[in-house]
C-alpha positions as CSV (number, residue, x, y, z in Angstrom):
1,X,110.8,75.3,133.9
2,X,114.9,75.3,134.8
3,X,116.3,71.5,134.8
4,X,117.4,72.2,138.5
5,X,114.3,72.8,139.9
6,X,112.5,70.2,138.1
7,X,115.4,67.9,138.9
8,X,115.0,68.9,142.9
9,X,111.4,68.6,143.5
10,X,111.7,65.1,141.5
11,X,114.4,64.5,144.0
12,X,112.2,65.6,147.4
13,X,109.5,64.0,146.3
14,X,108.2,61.2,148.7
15,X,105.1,58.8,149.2
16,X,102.7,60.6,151.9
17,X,102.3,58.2,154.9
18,X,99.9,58.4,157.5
19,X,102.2,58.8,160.9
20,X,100.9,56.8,163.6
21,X,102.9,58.5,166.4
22,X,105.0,61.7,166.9
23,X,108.1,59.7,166.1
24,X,106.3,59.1,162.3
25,X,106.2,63.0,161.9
26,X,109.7,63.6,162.0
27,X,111.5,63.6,158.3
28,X,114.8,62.1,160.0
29,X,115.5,58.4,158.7
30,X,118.7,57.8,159.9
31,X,121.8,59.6,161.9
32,X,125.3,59.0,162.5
33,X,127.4,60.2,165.2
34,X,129.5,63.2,163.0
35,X,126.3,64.5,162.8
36,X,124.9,63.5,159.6
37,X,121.6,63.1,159.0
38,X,119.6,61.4,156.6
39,X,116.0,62.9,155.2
40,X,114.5,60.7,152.7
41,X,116.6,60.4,149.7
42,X,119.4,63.1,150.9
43,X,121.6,63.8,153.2
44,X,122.6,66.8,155.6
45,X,124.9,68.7,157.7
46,X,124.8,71.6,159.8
47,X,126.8,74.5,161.1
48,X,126.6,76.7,163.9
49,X,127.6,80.4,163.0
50,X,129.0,83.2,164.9
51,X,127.6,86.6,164.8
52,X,129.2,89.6,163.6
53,X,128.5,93.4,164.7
54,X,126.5,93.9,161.1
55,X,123.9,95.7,163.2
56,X,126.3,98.5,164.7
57,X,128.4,98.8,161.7
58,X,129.3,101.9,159.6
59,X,128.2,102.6,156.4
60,X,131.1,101.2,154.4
61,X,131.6,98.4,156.9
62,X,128.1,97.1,156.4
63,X,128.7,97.1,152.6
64,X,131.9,95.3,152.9
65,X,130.1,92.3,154.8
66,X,127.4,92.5,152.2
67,X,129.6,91.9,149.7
68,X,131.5,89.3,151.7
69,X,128.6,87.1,152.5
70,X,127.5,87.7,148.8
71,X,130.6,85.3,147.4
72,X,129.6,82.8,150.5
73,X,126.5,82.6,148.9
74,X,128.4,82.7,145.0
75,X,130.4,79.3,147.4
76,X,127.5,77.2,147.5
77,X,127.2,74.6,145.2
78,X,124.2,74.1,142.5
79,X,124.2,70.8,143.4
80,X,122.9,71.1,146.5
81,X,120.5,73.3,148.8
82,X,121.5,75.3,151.7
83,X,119.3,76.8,154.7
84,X,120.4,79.3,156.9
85,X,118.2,79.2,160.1
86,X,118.0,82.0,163.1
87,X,116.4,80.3,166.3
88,X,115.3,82.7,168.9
89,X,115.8,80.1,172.1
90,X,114.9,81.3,175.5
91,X,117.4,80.2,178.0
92,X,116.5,77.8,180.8
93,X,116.3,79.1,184.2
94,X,118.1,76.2,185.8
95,X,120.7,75.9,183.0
96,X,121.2,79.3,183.4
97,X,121.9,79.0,187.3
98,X,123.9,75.8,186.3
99,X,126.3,77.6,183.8
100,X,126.8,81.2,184.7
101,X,126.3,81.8,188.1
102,X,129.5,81.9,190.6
103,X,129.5,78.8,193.0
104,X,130.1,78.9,196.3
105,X,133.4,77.9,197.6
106,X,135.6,76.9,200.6
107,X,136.5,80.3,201.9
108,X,134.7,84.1,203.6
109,X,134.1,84.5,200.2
110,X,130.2,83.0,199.8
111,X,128.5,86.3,200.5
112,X,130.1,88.3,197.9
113,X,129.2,85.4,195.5
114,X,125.3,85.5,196.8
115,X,125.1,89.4,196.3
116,X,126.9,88.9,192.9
117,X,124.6,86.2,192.0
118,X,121.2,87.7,193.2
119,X,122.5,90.6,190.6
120,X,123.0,88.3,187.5
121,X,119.6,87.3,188.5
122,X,118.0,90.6,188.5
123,X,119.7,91.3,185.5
124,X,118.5,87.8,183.7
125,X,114.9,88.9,184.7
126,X,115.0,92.3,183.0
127,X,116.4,91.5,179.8
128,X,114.7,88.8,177.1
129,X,116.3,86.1,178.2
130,X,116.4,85.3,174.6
131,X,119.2,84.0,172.4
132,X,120.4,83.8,169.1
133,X,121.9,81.3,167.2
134,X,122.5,80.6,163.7
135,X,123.1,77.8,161.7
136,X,123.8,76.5,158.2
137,X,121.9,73.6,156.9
138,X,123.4,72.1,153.4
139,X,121.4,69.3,151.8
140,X,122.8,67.0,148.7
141,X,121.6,64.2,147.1
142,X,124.2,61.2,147.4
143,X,124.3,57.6,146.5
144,X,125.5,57.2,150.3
145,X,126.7,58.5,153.2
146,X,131.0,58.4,152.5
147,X,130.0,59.9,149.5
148,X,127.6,62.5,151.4
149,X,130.7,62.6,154.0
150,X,133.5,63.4,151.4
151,X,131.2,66.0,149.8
152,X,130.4,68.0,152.8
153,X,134.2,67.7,154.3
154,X,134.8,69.6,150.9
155,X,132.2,71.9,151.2
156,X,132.8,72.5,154.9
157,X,136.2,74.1,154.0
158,X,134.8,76.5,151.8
159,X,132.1,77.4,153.9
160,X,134.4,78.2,156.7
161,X,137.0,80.2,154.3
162,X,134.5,82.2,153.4
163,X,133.0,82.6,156.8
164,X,136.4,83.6,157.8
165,X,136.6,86.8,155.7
166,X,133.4,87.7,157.6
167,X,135.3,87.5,160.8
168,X,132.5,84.4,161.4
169,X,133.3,80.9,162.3
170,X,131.6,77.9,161.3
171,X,131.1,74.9,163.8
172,X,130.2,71.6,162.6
173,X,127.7,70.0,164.8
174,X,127.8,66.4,165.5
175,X,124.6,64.3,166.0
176,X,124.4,65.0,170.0
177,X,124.0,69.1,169.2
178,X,122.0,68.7,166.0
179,X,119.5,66.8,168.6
180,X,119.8,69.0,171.3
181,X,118.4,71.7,169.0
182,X,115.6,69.8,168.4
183,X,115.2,69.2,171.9
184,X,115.2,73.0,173.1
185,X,112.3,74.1,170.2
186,X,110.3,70.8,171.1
187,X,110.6,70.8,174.5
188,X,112.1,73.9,175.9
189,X,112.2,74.2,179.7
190,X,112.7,70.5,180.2
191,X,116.1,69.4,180.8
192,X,117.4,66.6,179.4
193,X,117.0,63.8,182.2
194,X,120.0,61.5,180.7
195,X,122.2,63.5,178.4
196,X,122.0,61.7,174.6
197,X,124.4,58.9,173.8
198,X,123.6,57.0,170.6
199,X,125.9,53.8,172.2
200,X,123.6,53.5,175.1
201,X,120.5,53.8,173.2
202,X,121.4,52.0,170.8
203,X,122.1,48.9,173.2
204,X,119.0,49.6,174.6
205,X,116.9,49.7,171.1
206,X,115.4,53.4,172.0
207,X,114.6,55.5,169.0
208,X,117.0,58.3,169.1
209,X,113.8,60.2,167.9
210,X,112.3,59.7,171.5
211,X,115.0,61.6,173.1
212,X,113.8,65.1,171.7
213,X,109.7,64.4,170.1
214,X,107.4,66.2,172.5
215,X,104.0,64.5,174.1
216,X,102.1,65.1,171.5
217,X,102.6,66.7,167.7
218,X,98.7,68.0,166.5
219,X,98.3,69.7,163.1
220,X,95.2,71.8,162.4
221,X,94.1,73.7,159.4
222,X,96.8,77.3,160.3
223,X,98.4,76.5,163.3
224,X,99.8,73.1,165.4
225,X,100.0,72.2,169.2
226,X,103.1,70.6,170.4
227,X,102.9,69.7,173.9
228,X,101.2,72.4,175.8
229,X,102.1,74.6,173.4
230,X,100.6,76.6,170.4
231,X,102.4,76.9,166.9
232,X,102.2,78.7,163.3
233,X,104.3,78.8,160.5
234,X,104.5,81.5,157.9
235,X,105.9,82.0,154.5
236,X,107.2,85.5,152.8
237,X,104.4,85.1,149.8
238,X,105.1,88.5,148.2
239,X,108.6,90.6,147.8
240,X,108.8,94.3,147.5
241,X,110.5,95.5,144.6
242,X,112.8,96.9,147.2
243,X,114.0,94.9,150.8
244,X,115.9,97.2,153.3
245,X,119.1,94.8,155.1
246,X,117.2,95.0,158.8
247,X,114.0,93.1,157.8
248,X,115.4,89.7,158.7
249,X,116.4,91.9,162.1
250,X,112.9,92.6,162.9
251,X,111.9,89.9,162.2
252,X,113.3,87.8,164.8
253,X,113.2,90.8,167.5
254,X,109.8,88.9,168.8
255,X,110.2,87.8,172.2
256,X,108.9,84.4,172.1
257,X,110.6,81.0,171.0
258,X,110.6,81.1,167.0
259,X,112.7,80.1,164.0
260,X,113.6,81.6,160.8
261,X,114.8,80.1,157.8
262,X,115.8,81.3,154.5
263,X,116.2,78.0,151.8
264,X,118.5,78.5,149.0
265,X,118.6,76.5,145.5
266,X,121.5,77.8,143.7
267,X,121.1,77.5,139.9
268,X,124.3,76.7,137.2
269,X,125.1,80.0,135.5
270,X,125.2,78.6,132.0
271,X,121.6,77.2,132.8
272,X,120.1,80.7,134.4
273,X,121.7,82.5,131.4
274,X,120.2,79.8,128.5
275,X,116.8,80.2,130.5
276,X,117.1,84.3,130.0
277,X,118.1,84.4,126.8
278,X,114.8,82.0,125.6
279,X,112.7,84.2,127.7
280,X,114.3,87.8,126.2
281,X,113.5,86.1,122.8
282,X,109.9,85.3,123.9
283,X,109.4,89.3,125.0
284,X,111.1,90.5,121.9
285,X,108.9,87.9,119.8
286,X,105.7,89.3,121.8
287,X,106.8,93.1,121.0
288,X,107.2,92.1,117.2
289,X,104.2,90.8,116.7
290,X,102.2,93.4,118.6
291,X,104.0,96.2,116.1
292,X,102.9,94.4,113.5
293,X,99.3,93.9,114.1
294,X,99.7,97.9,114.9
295,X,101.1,98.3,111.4
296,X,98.4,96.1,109.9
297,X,96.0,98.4,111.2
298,X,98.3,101.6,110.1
299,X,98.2,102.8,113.7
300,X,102.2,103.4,113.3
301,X,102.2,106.2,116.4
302,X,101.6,103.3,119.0
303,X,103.6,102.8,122.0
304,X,104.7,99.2,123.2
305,X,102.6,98.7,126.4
306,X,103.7,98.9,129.7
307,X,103.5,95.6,130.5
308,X,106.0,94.4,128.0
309,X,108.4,97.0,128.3
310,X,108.6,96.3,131.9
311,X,109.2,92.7,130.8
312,X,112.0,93.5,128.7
313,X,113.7,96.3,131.2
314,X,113.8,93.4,134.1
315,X,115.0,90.4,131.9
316,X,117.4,92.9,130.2
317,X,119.1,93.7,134.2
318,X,118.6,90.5,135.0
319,X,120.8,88.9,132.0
320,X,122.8,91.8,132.8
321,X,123.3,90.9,136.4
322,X,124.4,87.0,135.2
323,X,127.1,87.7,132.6
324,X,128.5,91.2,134.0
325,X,128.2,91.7,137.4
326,X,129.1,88.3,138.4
327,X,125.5,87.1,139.7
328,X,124.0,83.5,140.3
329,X,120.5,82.8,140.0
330,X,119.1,81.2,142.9
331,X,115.4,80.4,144.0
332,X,114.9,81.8,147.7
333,X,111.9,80.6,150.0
334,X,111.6,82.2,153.4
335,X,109.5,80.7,156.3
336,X,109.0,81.5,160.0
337,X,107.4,79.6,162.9
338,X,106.8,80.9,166.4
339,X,105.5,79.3,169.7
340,X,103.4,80.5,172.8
341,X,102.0,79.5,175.6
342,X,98.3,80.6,174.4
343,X,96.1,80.7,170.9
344,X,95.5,84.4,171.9
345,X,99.1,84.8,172.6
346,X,99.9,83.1,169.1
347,X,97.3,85.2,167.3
348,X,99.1,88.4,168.3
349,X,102.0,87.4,168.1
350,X,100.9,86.2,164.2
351,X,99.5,90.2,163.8
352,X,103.1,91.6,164.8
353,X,105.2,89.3,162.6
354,X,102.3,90.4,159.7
355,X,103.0,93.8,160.5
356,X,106.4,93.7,160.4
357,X,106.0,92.4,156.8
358,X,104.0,95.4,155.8
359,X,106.0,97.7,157.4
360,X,108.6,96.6,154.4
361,X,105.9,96.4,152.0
362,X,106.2,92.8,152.2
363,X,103.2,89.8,152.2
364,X,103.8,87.5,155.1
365,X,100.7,84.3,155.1
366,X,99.5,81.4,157.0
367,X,99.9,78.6,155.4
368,X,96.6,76.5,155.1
369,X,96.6,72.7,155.8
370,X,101.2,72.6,155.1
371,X,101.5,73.3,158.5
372,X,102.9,70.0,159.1
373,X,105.1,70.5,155.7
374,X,106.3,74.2,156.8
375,X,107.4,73.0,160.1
376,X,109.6,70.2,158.2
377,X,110.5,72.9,156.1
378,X,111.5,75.9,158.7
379,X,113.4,73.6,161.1
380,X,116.8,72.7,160.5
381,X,116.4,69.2,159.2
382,X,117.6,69.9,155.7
383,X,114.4,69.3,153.9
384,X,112.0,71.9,151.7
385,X,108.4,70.9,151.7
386,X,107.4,74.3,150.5
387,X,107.5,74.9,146.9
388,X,106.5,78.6,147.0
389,X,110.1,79.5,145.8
390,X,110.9,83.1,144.2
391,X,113.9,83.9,141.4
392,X,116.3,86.1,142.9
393,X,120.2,87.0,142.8
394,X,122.5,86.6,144.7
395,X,122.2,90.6,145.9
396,X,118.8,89.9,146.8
397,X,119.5,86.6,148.7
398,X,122.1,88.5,150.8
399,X,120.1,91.6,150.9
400,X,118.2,89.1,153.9
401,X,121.2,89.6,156.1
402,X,120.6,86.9,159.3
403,X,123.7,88.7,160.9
404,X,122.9,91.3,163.8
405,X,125.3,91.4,166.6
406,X,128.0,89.9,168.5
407,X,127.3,88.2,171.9
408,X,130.0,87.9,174.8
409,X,128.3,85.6,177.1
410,X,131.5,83.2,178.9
411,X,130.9,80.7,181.5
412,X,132.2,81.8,184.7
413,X,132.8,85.0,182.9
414,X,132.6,88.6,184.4
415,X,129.3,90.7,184.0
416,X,130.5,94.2,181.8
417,X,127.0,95.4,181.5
418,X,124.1,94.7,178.4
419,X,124.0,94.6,174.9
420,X,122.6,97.8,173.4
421,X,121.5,95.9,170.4
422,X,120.4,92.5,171.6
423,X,119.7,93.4,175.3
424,X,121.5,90.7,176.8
425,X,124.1,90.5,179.0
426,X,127.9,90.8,178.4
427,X,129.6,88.5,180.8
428,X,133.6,88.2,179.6
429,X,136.2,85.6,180.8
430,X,139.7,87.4,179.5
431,X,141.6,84.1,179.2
432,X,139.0,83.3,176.5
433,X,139.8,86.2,174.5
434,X,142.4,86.1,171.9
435,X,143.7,89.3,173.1
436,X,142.6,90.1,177.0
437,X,144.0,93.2,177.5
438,X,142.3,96.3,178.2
439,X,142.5,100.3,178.2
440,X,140.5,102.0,180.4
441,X,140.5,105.5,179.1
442,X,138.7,108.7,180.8
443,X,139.1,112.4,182.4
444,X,140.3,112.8,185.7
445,X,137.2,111.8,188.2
446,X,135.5,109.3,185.8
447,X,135.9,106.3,187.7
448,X,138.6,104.6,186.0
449,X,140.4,103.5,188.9
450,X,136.7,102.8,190.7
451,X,136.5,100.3,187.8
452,X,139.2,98.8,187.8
453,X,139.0,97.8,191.6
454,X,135.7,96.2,191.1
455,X,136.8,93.8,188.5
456,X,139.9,92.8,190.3
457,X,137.6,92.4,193.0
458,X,135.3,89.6,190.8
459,X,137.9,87.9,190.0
460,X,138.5,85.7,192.9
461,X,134.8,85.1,193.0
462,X,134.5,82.6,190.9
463,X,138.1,81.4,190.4
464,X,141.2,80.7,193.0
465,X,143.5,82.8,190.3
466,X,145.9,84.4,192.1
467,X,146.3,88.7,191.2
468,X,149.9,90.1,190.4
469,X,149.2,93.9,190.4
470,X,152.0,95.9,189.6
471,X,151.9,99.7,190.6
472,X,155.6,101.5,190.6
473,X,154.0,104.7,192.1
474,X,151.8,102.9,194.7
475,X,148.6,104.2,193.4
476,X,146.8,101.5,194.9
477,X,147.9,102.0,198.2
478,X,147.8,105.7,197.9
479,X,144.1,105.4,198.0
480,X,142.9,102.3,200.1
481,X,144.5,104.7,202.9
């Protein structure tokens, strides 16, 4: 077996305690306030990452972001293990209200803000109501936590240079987010009654663990109840020889609360390549030796079997793949967990996510008495309880693209219409842009002007901006007469 994976499940490797209370399930030991956490022995960081339009992108576009997030993954170091998690999180109702809808204000203005509200509203209950976000989970063994800090300030500048040629961005999250994403799979649809401060609770000697555990954490034999609420995680157990870009994509299209992560143990080159080269000469010994029993037994017409000239062809590419095409070996491990209100509702929901893995010739399984371990695993804590790793390259790693499409969603911003991809509304402030200008282009009698009026009509609505139009051949006032 390769020192690094020998070395990392020696490193992972913990004394099983009975947990007394919910609080004893979580892997968390320790946090500070940048937003570092500590899980048993290591440390970890996360990053919250844009989306790019990967979904909606040509041909030769879509292969240049392939081969862009191919050297983020060549970035990461073999010292440490990287998760890149895609949470499906429904928006709240009431935060939605609180955020995004217009409020009313001191002028004959309100009932244009009630009519543009009860719209959003219609809108909100038509689409999914169900967001996206991704994040980036790196996990590295450290003798403590300014050396852990130091490390990940290093590794955070790489990640976002790389990021950057994606036309991503990566946000470091500080303790109060990296909670509050806990929060929102724990217990979504329950606002947070006192927002978390780690001063105050501190002073107070709460847990900081209490501020996001649900009711009550029960694990059964292939699914878990949390709260009132029924959960499963699964693990990709077998790979198809070949993986289309969109299976990642479909995966996550369920509409139902659900997370899917995709852990990454980068291997050293010169360790991958010393590991191929013993098992080529393995193969080649096998082959020599089955000749020669052939020969013994003067059948000289014999073919080498299948079997071993199969194992030759892939150790061949895969050697190939190391010292030519500028390939890492990493071990990959892929697990999803989804929530619903119901077991029947879990149970199909379980069949579509199963048939979405056959549909790309791919094995997706329950996992039987881990479910505690895969939920540690699948949610963005850093940790891997889950040993059911497979050998890939870095190709195949990226080949599970967790990119799908860009969301415009601005506070107080002005709704354009819906995503055709993600089905969910675009609502745009300009001044957040870095470029909010516009063209409106069109044949006579398309409405460009009609428009035009109606969003310089939103824009008092939920702002006291004042409008400078200027229109040398009185356009305007050509037509409101």
């Amino acid at each position: 077996m390769i020192k690094t994976l020998v070395r990392s499940i020696k490193q992972e490797k913990e004394k099983f305690r009975i947990p007394h209370s919910v609080q004893d399930a979580i892997p968390v030991k320790r946090i500070w306030t940048d937003g570092i956490f500590q899980t048993g022995n290591a440390y970890s960081r996360s990053y919250r990452l844009t989306d790019i339009n990967y979904a909606i992108a040509s041909k030769a576009d879509k292969t240049a972001m392939l081969l862009g997030y191919s050297e983020l993954l060549n970035a990461l170091d073999s010292g440490a293990s990287a998760k890149i998690t895609i949470n499906n999180r429904r928006v709240d109702r009431r935060q939605f209200e609180q955020e995004l809808l217009i409020r009313p204000q001191a002028d004959k203005l309100n009932g244009y803000r009630q009519e543009y509200n009860d719209m959003l509203c219609s809108h909100a209950a038509s689409n999914n109501n169900v967001v996206q976000e991704r994040y980036l989970t790196i996990n590295a063994h450290k003798r403590s936590v300014d050396e852990a800090r130091a490390y990940f300030q290093r590794m955070g500048g790489e990640v976002t240079a790389r990021l950057g040629q994606l036309s991503s961005q990566a946000e470091e999250l500080d303790a109060s987010a990296r909670l509050q994403i806990l929060r929102d799979f724990f217990k979504a649809g329950q606002p947070a009654v006192v927002p978390f401060n780690m001063e105050q609770r501190a002073k107070r000697g709460h847990d900081f663990k209490d501020w996001f555990c649900p009711d009550s954490l029960e694990f059964y034999a292939d699914f878990f109840e949390s709260g009132i609420r029924w959960g499963r995680v699964l693990y990709l157990q077998d790979y198809a020889s070949f993986i289309k870009d969109d299976f990642i994509m479909e995966l996550c299209e369920l509409d139902r609360s659900m997370m899917v992560s995709i852990d990454i143990l980068p291997v050293p080159t010169d360790e991958a390549v010393r590991e191929l080269q013993n098992k080529l000469l393995g193969v080649e010994t096998n082959v020599a030796n089955w000749q020669r029993r052939q020969n013994n037994a003067n059948n000289y017409t014999a073919n080498v079997p299948y079997d071993m000239q199969l194992q030759r062809k892939e150790t061949t590419e895969f050697l190939n793949d190391l010292t030519e095409r500028d390939q890492r070996m990493m071990y990959g491990l892929v697990t999803v967990v989804h929530l619903a209100g119901t077991k029947e509702q879990l149970d199909a929901d379980t069949e579509s996510l199963l048939a979405v893995g056959r549909k790309h010739l791919c094995q997706l399984s329950t996992l039987h008495w881990q479910q505690r371990d895969g939920l540690d695993t699948v949610l963005p804590y850093g940790v891997r309880r889950i040993h059911a790793l497979r050998t890939l390259t870095t190709e195949s790693v990226a080949v599970l693209m967790p990119f799908k499409a860009q969301e415009l969603n601005h506070t107080n911003g002005i709704y354009y219409g819906q995503n055709a991809v993600s089905g969910n509304m675009i609502r745009i402030d300009r001044a957040q842009l870095l470029n909010g200008h516009s063209f409106r282009l069109g044949v006579s009698g398309s409405g460009k002007s009609m428009s035009a009026k109606e969003e310089l009509v939103e824009i008092p609505l939920p702002t006291k901006d004042d409008i400078l139009i200027l229109d040398p051949e009185s356009e305007v006032r050509h037509e409101v007469a």
